[in-house]
N, C-alpha and C positions, 0 to 999 in steps of 0.2 A: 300357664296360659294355654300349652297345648297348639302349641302351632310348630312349623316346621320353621326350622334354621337353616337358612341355606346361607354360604360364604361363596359369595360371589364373584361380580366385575369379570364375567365372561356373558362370551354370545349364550351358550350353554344354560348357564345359571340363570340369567334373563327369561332364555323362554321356557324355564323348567315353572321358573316362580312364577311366571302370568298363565302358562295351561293348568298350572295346578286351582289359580286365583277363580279359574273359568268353571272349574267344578266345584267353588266355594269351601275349597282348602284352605287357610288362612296362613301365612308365612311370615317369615322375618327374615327378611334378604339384607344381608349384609355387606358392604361395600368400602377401598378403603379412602376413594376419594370424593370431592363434589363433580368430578366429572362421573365418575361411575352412577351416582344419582341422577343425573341431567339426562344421559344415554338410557338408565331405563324408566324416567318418568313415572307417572302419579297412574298408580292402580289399586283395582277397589281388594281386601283383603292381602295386600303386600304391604307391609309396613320396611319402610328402606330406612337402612341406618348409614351413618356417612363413619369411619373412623379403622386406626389399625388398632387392633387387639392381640395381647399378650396372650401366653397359656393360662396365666393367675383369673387376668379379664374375660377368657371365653368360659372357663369352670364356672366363674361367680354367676354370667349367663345364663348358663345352664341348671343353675341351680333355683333362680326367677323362674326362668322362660317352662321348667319343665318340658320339652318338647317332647312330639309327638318320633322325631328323629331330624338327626342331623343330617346334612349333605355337603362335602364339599366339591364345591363347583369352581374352585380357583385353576387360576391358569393354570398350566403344566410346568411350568417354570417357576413359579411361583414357590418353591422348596422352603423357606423361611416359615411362610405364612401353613404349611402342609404340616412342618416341626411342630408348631404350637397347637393346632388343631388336633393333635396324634398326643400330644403329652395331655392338652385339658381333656380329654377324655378317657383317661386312666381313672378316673372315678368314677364314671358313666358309662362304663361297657355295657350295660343294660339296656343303655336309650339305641334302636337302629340306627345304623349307621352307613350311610351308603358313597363312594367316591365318585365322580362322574368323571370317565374318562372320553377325551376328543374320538370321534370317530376319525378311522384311519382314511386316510385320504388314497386314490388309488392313483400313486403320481409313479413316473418316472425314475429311478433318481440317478441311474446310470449316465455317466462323466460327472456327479455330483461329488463333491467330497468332504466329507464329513467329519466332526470337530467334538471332542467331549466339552468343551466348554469356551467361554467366549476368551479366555485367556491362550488356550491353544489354537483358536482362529485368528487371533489378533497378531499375535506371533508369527502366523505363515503370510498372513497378509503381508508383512514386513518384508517378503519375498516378491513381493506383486507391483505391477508398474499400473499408471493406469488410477480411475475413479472407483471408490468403493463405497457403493451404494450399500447402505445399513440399512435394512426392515428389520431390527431386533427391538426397537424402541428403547425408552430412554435411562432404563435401569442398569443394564453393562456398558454405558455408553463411555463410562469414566475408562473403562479399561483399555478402549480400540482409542482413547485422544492420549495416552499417558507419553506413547513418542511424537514430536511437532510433524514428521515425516510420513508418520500415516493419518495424524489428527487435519493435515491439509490438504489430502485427497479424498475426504470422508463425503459424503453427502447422507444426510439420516433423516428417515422417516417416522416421527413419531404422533402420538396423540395429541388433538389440540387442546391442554390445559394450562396451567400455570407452571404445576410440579416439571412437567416435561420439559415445555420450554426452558426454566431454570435451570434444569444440570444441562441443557446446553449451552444458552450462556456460560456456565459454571464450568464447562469444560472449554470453552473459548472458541468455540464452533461460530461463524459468520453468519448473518442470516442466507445467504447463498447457498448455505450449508443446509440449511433445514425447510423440509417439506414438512408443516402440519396440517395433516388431514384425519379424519373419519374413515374408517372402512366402512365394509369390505371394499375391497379393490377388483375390477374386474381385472382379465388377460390383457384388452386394450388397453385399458387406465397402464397398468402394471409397463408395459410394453412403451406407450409416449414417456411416460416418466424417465424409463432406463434407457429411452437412446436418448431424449431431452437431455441427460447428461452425462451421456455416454460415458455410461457405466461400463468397467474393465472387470469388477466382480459385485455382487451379490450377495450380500450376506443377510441369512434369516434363518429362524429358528423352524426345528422337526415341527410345529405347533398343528397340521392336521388340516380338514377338514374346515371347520369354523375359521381357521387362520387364513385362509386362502395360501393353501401350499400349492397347491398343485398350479393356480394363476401365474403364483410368481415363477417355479420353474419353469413353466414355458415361455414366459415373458424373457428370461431370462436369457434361454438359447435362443429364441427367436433375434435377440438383442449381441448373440455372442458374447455373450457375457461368461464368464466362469460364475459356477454357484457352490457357494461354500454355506454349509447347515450344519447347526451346532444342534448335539442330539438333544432330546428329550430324556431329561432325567429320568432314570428307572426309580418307580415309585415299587417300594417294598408291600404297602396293603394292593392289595384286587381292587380291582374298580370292574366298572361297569359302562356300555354305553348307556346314551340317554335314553333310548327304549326302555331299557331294562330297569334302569333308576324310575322313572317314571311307573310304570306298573307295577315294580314293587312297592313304592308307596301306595299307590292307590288298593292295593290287594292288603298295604297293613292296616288300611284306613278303610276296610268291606265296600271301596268305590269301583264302578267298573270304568276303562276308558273309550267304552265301546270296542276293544281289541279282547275277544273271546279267546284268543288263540292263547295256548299255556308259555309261560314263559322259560324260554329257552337255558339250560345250565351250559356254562362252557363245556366244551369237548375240545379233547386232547386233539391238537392237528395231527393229519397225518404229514410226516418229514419224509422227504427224499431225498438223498442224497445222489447226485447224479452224473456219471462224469460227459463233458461235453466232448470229447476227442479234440482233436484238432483243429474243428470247426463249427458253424451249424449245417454244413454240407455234409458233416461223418458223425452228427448224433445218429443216435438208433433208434427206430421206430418207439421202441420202451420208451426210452428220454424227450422223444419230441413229444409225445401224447401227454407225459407230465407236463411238461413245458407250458402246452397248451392249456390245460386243466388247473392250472398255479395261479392260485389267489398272490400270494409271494413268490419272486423268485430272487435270490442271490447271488455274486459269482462277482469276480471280478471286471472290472469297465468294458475287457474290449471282448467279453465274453455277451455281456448285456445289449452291447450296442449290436447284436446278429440279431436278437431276440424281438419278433412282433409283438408277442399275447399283450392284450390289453391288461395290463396287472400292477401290482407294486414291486417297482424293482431297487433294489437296494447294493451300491458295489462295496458288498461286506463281504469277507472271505475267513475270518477267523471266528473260534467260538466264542469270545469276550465280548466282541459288536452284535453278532447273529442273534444270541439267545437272550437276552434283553428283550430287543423287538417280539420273537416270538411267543416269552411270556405275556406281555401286554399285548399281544395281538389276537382279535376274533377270529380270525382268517384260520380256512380248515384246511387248506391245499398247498403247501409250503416244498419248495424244491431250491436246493443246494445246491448251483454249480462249480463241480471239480474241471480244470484241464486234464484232457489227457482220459487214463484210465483210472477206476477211483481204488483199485488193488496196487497203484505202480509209481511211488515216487509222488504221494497225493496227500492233501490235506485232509481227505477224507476221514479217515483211520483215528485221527486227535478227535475231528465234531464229532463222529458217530460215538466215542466216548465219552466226550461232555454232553452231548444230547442224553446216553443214558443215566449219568448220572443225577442227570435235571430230572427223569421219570418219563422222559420221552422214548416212545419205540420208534427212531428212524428205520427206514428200509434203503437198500445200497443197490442203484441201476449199475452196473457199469458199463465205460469206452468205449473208446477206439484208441490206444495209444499212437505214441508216434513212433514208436522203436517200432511196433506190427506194420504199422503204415509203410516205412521208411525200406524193411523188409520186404515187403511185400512187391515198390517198386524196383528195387535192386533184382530180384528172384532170390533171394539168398533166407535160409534158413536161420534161427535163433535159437533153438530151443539149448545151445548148448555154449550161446554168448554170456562174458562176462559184462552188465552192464552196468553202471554206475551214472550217476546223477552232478552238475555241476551249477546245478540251482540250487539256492540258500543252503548251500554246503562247503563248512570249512575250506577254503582254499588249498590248506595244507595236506586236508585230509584227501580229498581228491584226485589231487597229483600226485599221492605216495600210491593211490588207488588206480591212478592211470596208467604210470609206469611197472610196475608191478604186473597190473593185466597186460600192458601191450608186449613186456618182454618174452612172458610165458603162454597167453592164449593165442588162441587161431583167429578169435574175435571177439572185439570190445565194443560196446557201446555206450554211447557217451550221451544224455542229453543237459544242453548246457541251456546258458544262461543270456547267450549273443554271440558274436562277434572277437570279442576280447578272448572268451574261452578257446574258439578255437584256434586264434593265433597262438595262446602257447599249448593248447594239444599240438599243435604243429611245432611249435619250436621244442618240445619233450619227443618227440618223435624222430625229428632230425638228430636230434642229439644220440640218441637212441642205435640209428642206421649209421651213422660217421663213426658207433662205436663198435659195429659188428655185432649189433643185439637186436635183430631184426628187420625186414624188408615188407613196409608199410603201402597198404592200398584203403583209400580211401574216399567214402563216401558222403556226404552230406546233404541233408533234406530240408530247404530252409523253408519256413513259412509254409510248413503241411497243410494243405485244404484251403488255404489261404492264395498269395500271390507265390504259387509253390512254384521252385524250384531244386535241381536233383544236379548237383554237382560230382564231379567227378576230381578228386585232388590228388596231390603228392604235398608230403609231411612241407616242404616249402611253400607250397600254391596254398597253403591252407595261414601261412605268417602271413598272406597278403589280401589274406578278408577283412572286404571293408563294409558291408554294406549289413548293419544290426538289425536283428529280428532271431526270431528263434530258430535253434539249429538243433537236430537231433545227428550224429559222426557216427558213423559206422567205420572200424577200423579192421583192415584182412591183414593179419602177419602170415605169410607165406613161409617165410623162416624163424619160425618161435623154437625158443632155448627149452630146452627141458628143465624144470623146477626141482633145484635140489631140496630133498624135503627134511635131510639134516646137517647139522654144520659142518664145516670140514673145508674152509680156502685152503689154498696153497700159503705158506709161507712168503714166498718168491711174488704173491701176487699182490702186497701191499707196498706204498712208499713207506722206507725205514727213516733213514738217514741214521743217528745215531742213537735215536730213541728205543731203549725198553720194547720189548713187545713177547705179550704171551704168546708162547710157542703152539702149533696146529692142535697137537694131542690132549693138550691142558686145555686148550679154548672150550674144545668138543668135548671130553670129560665134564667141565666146568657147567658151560651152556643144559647140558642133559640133567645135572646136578639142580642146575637152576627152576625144570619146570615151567618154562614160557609157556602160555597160553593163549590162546588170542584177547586182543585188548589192552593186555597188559602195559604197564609203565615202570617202562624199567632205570634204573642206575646202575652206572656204568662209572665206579670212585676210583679216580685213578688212571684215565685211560690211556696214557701211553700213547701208542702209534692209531691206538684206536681197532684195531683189530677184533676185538670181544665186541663194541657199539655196531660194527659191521655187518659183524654174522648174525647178531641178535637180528638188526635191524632187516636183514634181509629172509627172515624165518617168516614174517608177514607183514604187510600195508599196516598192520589195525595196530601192529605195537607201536609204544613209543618211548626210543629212548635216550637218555640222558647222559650226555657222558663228560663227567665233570676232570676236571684237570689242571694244575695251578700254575704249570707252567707254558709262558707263554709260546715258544717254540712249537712244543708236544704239539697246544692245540691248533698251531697251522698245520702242523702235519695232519693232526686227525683231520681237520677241514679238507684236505688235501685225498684223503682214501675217500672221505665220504660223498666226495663230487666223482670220484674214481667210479665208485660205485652205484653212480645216480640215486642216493639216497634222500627222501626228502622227511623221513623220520625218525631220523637221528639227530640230534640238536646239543654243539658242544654250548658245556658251560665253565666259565675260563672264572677260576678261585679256589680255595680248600677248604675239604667236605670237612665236617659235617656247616661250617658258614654259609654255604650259597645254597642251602638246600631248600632253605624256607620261601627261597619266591620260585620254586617251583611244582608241580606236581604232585602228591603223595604217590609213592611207589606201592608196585603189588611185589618186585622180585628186584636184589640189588644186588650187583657183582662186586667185589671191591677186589681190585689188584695192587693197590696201595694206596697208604693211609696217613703216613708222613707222622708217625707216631700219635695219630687222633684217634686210634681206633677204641678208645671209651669213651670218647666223646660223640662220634660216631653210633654206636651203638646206643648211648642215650636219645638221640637224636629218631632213632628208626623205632626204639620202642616208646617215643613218644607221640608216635601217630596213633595209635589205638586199633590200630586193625594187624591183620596175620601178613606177614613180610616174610617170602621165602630169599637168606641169604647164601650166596657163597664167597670164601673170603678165600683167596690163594695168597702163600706163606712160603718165604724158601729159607727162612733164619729160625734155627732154634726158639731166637729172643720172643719171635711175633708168635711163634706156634704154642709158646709160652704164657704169655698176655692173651690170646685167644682162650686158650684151657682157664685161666684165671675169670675171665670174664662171664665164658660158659655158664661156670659155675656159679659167680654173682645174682647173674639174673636167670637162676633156674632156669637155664633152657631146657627142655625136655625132649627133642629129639635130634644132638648133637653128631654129624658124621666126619670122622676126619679120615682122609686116605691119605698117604704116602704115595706118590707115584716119579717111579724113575723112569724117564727116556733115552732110550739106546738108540742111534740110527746109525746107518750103514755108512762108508765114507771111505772111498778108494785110497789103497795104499800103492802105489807103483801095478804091477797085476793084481793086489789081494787086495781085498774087500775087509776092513776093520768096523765093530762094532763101537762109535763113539758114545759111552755115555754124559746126557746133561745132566745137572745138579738134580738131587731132590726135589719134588713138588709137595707140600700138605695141602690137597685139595680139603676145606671146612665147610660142610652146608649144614642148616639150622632152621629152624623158622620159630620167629617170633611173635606172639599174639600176645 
């Protein structure tokens, strides 16, 4: 029959089928209820169909209807009905086919917060006190009544038909409960309604333009209301707005719509990525002119709420939320806000690679950081500060980071995370001076560019910050230790008690034998007094090691050096190797100083990791250096070293000085792959 098929029940679909109608285009506008009929009433060359259709149902369609091309014009949300539509036309790739996507609405959305689907909205609402007014209409509606506790603070606005009404009945909703109206809605309408029943949040779907989005979020904040928006499904085919839909039919159809102008192909936006510094008082002339010029901008809430440009702003900060939007978005001028500098402790560095891997060429403004800032008001120079970061970073890893820097550098810098970090920089610090491992001066820069202030501390005055926001520490060790850069403690300087412990010269042999490199994760079988976990552990911040021991004695004593030693990267583990090794770590380098006769079970164990494992095993009996050779041999090791090494030391006799020698040592290193 040669008409077009359009899949409707949007504003969109409506007036796509009556302008087309006006230039004696003939249509078949499809709809899936008798309200969707009633709303767009009797027009000349629209033939309306009322009913839901399968994949099987839309094919057979198409095979009658012949169309000139299809459209779908269904909601955004609408995913069900998008499935069927995409499968029945796996035999009609031939007939055009075009998607009509919502024009993007140019809203606000910053303090907005946003929800992949009505099931993780519903969920946080459970968190919320207060009236929770639903514009999502009456199709997820089952999911926000499934607890009695949020289904009785609901108030829901849905369409007035039967279907609707029914699944609220159905979900047990009062009529108190239910506003059935007609859109659109204006700001004002939007606005009585939500303090009518004062509303505590807001819930509505990303729906655009035609949805009245941007009404309801002002309505919204005008009302103090919290606004919670469940995103819009990312649709896998390209769509089109309705400009564009529209005149490519008409150009398949040799009709003009009076719009001579050619129609426009998408263009790649351009992306910026941009760091804000510290505030909008310390962006850079570069970053403000973007700002300004940004159809989109991004960045986190309290980064948006500085920001005037009349534009759409979004508080998305990772690439998984960001790049969504910007494939479906027309928008040519799109800018990413980073805090800070967008080279220094920045998210930057992740988008600008999932941007290119999407095909996008971002460009990168950068900063103002806070450490330059922070510098800057102090007079104090950086370029030779150790600094490290205490935002979304490891805890553990940090503080083996912080201590580490403050015992050996001149200066550290530190930015954190609030309040809590710098009580225990401060309490790691005290600890520190009480031990005779430096004399700490201290700065800190709270709320840079902001309601700043420039504190002035000591490692205690810094336990007794109370007042959260962000802090950037600048720490001055006037008395820093020189960094031994090989092993070698004293003996004398560990707690023994009666435990075992490898001797100074075996440690250092041993350790060189081993090949630490940074990063690495080491085992530590057998550890005794813990001596060998110590020196390793204090070779650098970035190792990590393990030092397993069965007995329970040993490992209070190890606990006992390794707080000696302000260690926070050493970590005993109390059982016998090779058993407790599987809930931890894979090792790159393992020490073993005893083995309690496991040592081929052991060795099963490290060459079943599958990767190269530098060991060395120290051996003072025949028996072991015996079972070692044996083993060697089993599992073809390939580059076996065994040394003997005897130690003599010196040891006053009355006036004479005697050479005492200790037992034999078989130092064994190997590496497994």
């Amino acid at each position: 029959m040669n008409r077009i098929i359009i899949f409707g029940g949007t504003t969109e679909g409506r007036k796509l089928a009556t302008e087309l109608a006006k230039l004696s285009v003939p249509c078949l506008y499809l709809v899936a209820t008798d309200y969707g009929k009633m709303v767009t009433g009797d027009m000349p060359n629209v033939d309306v169909r009322i009913g839901r259709l399968d994949a099987e149902q839309m094919a057979e369609l198409f095979r009658i209807e012949k169309p000139i091309a299809i459209v779908d014009a269904t909601h955004p949300y609408a995913e069900i009905v998008k499935k069927e539509i995409e499968k029945a036309r796996e035999n009609f790739s031939c007939i055009p086919f075009f998607r009509l996507l919502r024009k993007e609405e140019q809203a606000d959305f910053s303090g907005c917060k946003f929800f992949e689907n009505a099931e993780e909205c519903a969920n946080a609402l459970k968190e919320t006190n207060g009236t929770v007014f639903l514009t999502t209409g009456s199709k997820d509606l089952p999911v926000f009544c499934r607890e009695k506790s949020l289904s009785e603070r609901l108030v829901v606005r849905v369409i007035p038909n039967e279907e609707s009404l029914k699944i609220c009945y159905d979900c047990g909703l009062l009529g108190s409960q239910i506003i059935a109206m007609q859109g659109p809605f204006s700001l004002e309408l939007n606005l009585t309604l939500f303090k009518d029943k004062k509303a505590a949040v807001v819930v509505m779907k990303e729906s655009g333009k035609a949805g009245g989005e941007l009404e309801r979020i002002e309505a919204a904040r005008k009302a103090n209301a919290e606004c919670y928006i469940i995103k819009r499904p990312f649709e896998k085919q390209n769509g089109q707005e309705y400009s564009l839909v529209k005149e490519n039919i008409l150009k398949l159809l040799g009709k003009n719509s009076g719009n001579d102008s050619e129609i426009e192909t998408k263009k790649k936006p351009e992306i910026i990525l941009a760091g804000y510094g510290m505030g909008k008082g310390s962006m850079t002339l570069e970053v403000e002119q973007s700002v300004e010029d940004a159809d989109i901008i991004f960045g986190a809430s309290r980064m948006l709420e500085g920001i005037s440009a009349k534009c759409r702003k979004f508080p998305y900060y990772l690439p998984k939320d960001i790049i969504p939007v910007i494939e479906k978005s027309a928008s040519s001028k799109i800018v990413i806000l980073f805090s800070g500098d967008t080279g220094f402790y920045s998210g930057a560095g992740k988008m600008y690679k999932a941007l290119k891997a999407k095909g996008f060429e971002p460009k990168v403004y950068p900063g103002i950081s806070s450490v330059s800032a922070l510098c800057a008001r102090i007079g104090e120079d950086w370029q030779n500060a150790k600094i490290i970061s205490t935002h979304g970073i490891d805890k553990e890893l940090w503080i083996c980071q912080m201590i580490s820097g403050a015992i050996y550098e001149r200066q550290i810098i530190a930015i954190t995370s609030g309040a809590e970090d710098v009580k225990i920089i401060g309490e790691l610090l005290s600890l520190l001076e009480d031990s005779g491992r430096g004399k700490y001066l201290i700065y800190a820069g709270f709320n840079m560019y902001g309601d700043e202030k420039l504190l002035e501390l000591t490692p205690k005055q810094c336990m007794d910050i109370e007042k959260n926001g962000l802090y950037t520490v600048f720490i001055k060790n006037v008395e820093p230790l020189r960094r031994r850069i090989v092993p070698g403690i004293g003996d004398n300087e560990f707690i023994r008690d009666k435990v075992p412990m490898t001797k100074g010269e075996i440690r250092t042999l041993s350790i060189c034998k081993l090949g630490v490199t940074e990063g690495d994760v080491i085992y530590d079988i057998g550890g005794g007094t813990g001596s060998v976990s110590v020196e390793l552990g204090l070779l650098s911040s970035s190792v990590k090691v393990y030092c397993i021991e069965k007995k329970p004695e040993a490992a209070e004593l190890i606990r006992k050096n390794i707080d000696r030693f302000h260690l926070k990267n050493v970590v005993v583990i109390e059982g016998e190797a090779p058993f407790v090794l599987s809930s931890i770590k894979e090792p790159d380098k393992v020490f073993i100083g005893g083995s309690s006769d496991g040592m081929k079970e052991i060795f099963e164990k490290l060459i079943s990791y599958k990767k190269k494992v530098r060991v060395v095993v120290n051996a003072v009996t025949l028996e072991t250096i015996a079972k070692l050779n044996d083993l060697i041999k089993e599992y073809n090791i390939k580059d076996p070293d065994i040394v003997q090494v005897q130690i003599s030391k010196a040891k006053k006799a009355g006036n004479y000085t005697l050479m005492e020698a200790g037992n034999p040592v078989y130092i064994v290193s190997f590496t497994i792959s």
